[in-house]
Each structure stands twice: as structure tokens, then as C-alpha cells.
N, C-alpha and C positions, 0 to 999 in steps of 0.2 A: 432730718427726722431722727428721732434718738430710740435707742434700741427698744424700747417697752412702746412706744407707737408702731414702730416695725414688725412687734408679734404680736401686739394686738389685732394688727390688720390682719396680718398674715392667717392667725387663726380665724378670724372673721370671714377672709377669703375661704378660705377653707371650711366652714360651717355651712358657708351660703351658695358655697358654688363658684367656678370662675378661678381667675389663677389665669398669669400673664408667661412673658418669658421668661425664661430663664434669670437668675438676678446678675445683672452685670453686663451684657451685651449694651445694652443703649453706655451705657458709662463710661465702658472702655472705648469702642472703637472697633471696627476691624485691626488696627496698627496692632492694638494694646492686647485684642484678643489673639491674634498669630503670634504675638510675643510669650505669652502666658502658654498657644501649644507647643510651641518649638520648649519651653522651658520644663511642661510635663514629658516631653520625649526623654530629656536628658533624664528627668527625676528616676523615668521607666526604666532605663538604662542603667542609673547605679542602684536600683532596690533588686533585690537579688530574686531568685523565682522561689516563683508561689507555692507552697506545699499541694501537694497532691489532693487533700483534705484535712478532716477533721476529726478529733477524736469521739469517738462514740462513746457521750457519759449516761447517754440513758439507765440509768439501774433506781436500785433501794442504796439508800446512804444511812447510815447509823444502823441505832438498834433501841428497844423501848417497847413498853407495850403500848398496844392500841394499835388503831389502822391506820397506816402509814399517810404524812401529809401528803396532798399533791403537791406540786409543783413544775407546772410550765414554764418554759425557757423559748422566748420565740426570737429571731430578731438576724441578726447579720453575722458575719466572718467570728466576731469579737461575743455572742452570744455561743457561737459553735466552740468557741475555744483554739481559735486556729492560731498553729503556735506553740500548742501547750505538747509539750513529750507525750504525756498521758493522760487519759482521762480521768483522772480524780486530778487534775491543776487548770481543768477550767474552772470560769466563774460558777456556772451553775453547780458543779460537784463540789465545789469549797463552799457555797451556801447552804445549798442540800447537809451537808455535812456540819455544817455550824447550825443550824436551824433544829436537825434533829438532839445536836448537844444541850441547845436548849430549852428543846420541848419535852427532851425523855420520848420522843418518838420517831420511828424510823421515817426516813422523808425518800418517796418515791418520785426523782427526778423524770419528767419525759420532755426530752428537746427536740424540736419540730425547725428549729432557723435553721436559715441556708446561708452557704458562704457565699457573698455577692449580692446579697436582697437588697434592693430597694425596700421602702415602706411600703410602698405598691403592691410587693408580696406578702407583705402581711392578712392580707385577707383569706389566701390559699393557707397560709401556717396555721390561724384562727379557729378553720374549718377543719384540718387535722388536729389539731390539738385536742379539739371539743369530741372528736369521731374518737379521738382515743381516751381520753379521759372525761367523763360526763359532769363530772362533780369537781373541779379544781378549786383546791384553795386557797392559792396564789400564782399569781402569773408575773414572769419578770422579762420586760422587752427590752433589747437592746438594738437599736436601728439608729440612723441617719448619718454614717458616713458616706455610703454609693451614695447617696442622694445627692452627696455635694457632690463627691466625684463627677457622677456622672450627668452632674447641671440642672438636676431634677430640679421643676418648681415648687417651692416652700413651701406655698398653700395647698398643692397637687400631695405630697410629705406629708404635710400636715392632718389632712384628712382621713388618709387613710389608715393614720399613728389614731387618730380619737376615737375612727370605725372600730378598730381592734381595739381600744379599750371601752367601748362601751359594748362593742360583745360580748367580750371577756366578763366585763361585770353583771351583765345578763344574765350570763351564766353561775352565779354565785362566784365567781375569784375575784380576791385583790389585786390589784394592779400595781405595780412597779416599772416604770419606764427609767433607764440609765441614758438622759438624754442624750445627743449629737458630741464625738469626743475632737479639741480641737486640734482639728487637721494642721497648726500651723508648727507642731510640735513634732512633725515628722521629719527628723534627719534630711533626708535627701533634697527636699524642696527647697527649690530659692527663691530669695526676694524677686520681684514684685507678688510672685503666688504663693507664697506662704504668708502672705501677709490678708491677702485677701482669702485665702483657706483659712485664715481663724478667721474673722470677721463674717464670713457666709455659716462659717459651725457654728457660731454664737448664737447668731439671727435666726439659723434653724433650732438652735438647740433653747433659746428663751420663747420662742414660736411651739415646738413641740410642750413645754409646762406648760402654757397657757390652755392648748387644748387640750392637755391630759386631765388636768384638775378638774377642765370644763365636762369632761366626759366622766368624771368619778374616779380616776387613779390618782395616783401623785408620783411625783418625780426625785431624781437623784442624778444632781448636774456633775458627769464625769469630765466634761472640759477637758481642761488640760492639768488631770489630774497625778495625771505623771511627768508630766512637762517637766518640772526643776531636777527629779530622779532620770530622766531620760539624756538630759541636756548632761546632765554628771556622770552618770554611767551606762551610756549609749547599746552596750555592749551585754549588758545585764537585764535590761528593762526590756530592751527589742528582741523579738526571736531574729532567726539568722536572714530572714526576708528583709529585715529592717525596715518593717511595714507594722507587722502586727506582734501585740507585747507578747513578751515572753512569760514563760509561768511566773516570774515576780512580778511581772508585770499585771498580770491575772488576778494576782494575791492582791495587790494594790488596789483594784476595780473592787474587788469583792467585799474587802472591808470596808469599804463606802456604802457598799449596797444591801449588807447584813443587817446593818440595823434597822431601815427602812423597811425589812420586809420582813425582820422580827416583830415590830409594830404593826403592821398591817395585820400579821396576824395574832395579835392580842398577847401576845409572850413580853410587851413591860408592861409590868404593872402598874396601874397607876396612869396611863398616856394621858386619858382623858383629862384627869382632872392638873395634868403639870401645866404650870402656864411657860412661856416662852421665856430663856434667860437673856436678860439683854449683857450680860458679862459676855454671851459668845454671838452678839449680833445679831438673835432672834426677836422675830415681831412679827405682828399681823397687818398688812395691807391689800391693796388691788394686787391681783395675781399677776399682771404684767408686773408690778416694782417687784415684786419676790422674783420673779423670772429672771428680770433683769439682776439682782443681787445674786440669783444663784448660780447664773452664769459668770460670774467675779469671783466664789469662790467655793470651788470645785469640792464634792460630797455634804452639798445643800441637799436638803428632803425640800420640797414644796409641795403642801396639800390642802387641801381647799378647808374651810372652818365658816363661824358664824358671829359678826360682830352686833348684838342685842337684838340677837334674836332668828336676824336676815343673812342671808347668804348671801346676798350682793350688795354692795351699796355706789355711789353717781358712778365710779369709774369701772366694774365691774364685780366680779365673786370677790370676795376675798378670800388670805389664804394666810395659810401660817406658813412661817419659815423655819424653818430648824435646822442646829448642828447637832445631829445624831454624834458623828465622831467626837468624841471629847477632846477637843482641841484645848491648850491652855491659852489661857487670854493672852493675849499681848501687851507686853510692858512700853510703858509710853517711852519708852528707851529704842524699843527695837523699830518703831515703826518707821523710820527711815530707808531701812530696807524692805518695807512691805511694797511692790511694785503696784499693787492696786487698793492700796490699804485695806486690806482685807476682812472680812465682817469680825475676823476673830478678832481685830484690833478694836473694834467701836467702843468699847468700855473705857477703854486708855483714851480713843480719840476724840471721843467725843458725842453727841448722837445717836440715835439707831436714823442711818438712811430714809431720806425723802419718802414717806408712801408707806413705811413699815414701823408702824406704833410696838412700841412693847406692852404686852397687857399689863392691864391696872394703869394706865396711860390715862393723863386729864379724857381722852376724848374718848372715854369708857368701852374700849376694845374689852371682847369677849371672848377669847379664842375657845374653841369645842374640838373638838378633837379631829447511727450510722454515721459511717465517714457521708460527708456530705460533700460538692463539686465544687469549684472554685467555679466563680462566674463574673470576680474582680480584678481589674486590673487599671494600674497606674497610668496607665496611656489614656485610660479617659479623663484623667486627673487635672485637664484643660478646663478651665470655668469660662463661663462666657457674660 
């Protein structure tokens, strides 16, 4: 079954109820799963300990007139900023801070994520978040690594990631999810489990688009956004846990994630009316193909749109894809070494991918537009 059947069910399980075991138990084995926990002990063994917490970035960032934007931060270790020296080099105070440079107004961060959250906590952050700010006007979640860790079921993840964003939009915020980051890019783990920790991040993290778009947010695939920078300079990108990035590593997430949620709240000008450039692999299809494409290549936006008229058409919503980062296209020189021929190459290679029309397209696409407690740990790093 190919990865866009996989999140499509997955979010379907997840809309409708239901959700089996865990992914991978029937497939491996007893053999294969004692194999994979003996191989998370070792992994727990060389990742170094955990910091005690997390920085507390809650403040006002910039300056400007007017009343300061909200901005909620919900979501895991990697929402908290765990890692970072200080608190102006998490994600959320490097946004907060880019956001207010370019609104002209000061952006009052409040972060409500726990270190170690399942999605499943998401409902308790949800309800703090709303008890402390009434009126938000952007929300940014970042969840679904425990979830693999700790064997959590996809559609169980799934659910609870679309409850919170159609709360969240409920309540007048934008939504921003930085889906599932792949696990298989962490240093310490070895083969056969690091191989299957990307493959389960993927599934959840193309699974997660699927039901965010469906619930009114849109997404920003962090994958393995730092993968080629981590594998090169291990030491730079990782904080000393060699678990969670380090403030460049932070800086890295955040520039993915800036533009996204500069759009969401109306600061480019113009969103509406641009149509998708197919120079950098953009196009409008069923929300599972974008899912699946933007799990390929890591600081995709995917957000739901309208092709003549309809928000869905036979295979589902549709959605538009976008490279917010301005990536330079690819010369039909380089793509040799693009590992997954990456959507920036599509112009050079050929196509926009199976599913994802670029507008003005024969078949008349339309596109519209506190320190907090550690509660993670590597020993559950065992998949089943």
C-alpha cells in the first residue's frame, strides 16, 4: 500500500473512530520486535541525559504599534525549545520575533507544550491555551515524535492533532502544524530501527497533513529537515543530548516555519491571488498527493484550496502545495545527486508529480488561497 493510501486511511480512522495496534507488531514478529528493543537500549545508552527542562519563552517579542499579535505554541520537547541555551533561540521566540519585524507589531508569545507530549496531550494544552488567551491569532503545533517513540497508534495521533486544530480554529486562530520530524536522522540509532523510525515519521507525518487541512489548518513538513546539516555537522545541529537540535538546529525549523505562518496571517501580500510556480514543484491536487510530496521534501506548506469552485473533488479535498522557502530550482545538471528528486528539481525534470496539477493546467485547476518536565525518553524508542 503506497504512502497516500496509508494517510488516507489513517486519517479516515481517525475521523471515524477505531485505530488498531500499534504499526509494525504483526510484521515483525516477536524475533524482529526483541531485536529493535535490545537495539533502543543501546540507542538510550549512547544519547546522553536529558536536560532538566525547558526554556521559558513566554514574553512580548519586538515592538510596533498596535495590540500585540497572539501567538500560541503547543505541541512537544521541540515546541518547548528543549536544547536551546536560552530562550529567545527557540522556535517560537525566533517566530515571535520575525513575525513582529514584519507586521510592525509586537507579537505576544504564550507556550502551553510539554516536553514528552503525546498528541493525546494536546487537548489539555488546547484548553490552557484558550483559558489564557481568548482571542489567538495564530496557533503553531509541533507534535508527533513520542508518538512514534512511544508506538502510539497513527489514527489514535491523528485524532487528537485535527481535535486541536479545529478547536483552535473555533476559536478564531490560524493553524500551523510542523508535522512528525524523521526519526531516522538521529545519530545514535541503528539499522534495522532507524530505518523503520523514518518510515513510521513519514506515515505519521503525511497522515497528520491529511487531517489538518481536513480540519482547516495547514501544514509545514519538517521531516528530515536537518538530516544532510546533522549527518555533516552532528555536533552543531544536535544539542549535547544528541537527541534534540540545538539553537541552529531551532533556527533551521523556524525558517521553514516563518513563512507559513506569515501567510496565514495575511502579512504577503497578494497570497490569494499568486498561483502555484511549477519552477519550484508547486500544484494543486488530492491532499493525500501533496501529503505524500511533502513528506519528500522537507519545508512544504500544504493547505487546503478550491479547484472550480469545489473543495473536493473523486479522491478527496484538494490542496495546494507550496515552497514558501525560495529554494533555487534545480539545474538539470545537479539532479543526480538529488536522493529523492526533490520537488525543487521538477522544472529541470520534468512534470509536476502524479496528483499535483500546476494552475492554469489543461484540466482547469483553480487554486484559492515555564521550564517544563521531561516526560521522554529513548528507552521507549522500541516500535512494535
Amino acid at each position: 500500500m503506497g504512502r497516500a493510501r496509508r494517510a488516507t486511511r489513517i486519517a479516515a480512522t481517525a475521523a471515524y473512530g477505531g485505530g488498531g495496534l500499534a504499526a509494525g507488531i504483526g510484521v515483525l514478529g516477536l524475533a524482529g520486535y526483541g531485536l529493535l528493543k535490545v537495539e533502543a537500549r543501546m540507542a538510550r545508552r549512547i544519547v546522553g541525559q536529558a536536560f532538566e527542562g525547558a526554556p521559558d519563552d513566554a514574553a512580548v517579542y519586538g515592538a510596533g504599534f498596535g495590540e500585540p499579535i497572539e501567538l500560541l505554541v503547543l505541541g512537544d520537547s521541540t515546541a518547548a525549545g528543549m536544547g536551546s541555551d536560552s530562550a529567545w533561540q527557540t522556535v517560537g521566540a525566533t517566530i515571535a520575533n520575525g513575525v513582529s519585524a514584519l507586521s510592525g507589531r509586537p507579537v505576544r508569545l504564550t507556550n502551553v507544550s510539554v516536553v514528552g507530549a503525546e498528541s493525546s496531550g494536546l487537548d489539555v494544552q488546547v484548553a490552557n491555551a484558550l483559558a489564557e488567551v481568548r482571542e489567538p491569532d495564530v496557533a503553531l503545533i509541533m507534535v508527533g515524535a513520542n508518538d512514534v517513540t512511544h508506538r502510539i497508534d497513527k489514527s489514535v495521533a491523528v485524532r487528537h492533532l485535527a481535535r486541536a486544530v479545529r478547536d483552535l480554529r473555533e476559536a478564531g486562530a490560524e493553524v500551523v502544524v510542523g508535522t512528525c520530524p524523521d526519526l531516522g536522522t538521529i545519530e545514535p540509532v541503528a539499522q534495522p530501527l532507524r530505518l523503520l523510525a523514518r518510515r513510521w515519521s513519514r506515515d505519521l507525518a503525511a497522515a497528520q497533513t491529511v487531517a489538518v487541512v481536513e480540519a482547516g489548518g495547514r501544514t509545514v513538513s519538517l521531516g528530515d529537515l536537518l538530516g544532510p546539516e546533522f549527518y555533516e555537522r552532528p555536533h552543531e545541529m544536535f544539542s549535547s543530548d544528541r537527541f534534540h537540535p540545538s539553537p541552529a538546529g531551532y533556527a533551521r525549523a523556524a525558517a521553514a516555519l516563518l513563512p507559513s505562518i506569515c501567510a496565514a496571517l495575511g502579512l504577503w501580500n497578494g497570497e490569494a491571488e499568486t498561483a502555484p510556480d511549477r519552477r519550484r514543484g508547486e500544484g494543486v491536487g488530492p491532499v493525500a498527493d501533496a501529503a505524500v510530496q511533502a513528506v519528500r521534501d522537507p519545508g512544504t506548506e500544504v493547505s487546503a484550496t478550491a479547484v472550480g469552485g469545489q473543495p473536493r473533488g473523486p479522491r478527496g479535498r484538494w490542496a495546494i502545495l507550496r515552497h514558501r522557502p525560495r529554494k533555487p530550482v534545480t539545474d538539470r545538471s545537479e539532479l543526480a545527486g538529488e536522493p529523492d528528486g526533490g520537488l525543487g528539481a521538477l522544472e529541470a525534470a520534468g512534470p509536476v508529480p502524479a496528483g499535483l496539477a500546476p494552475a492554469g493546467a489543461p484540466d482547469g485547476t483553480d487554486p484559492g488561497r515555564g521550564p517544563r518536565e521531561e516526560a521522554h525518553t529513548t528507552e521507549n524508542a522500541a516500535p512494535q
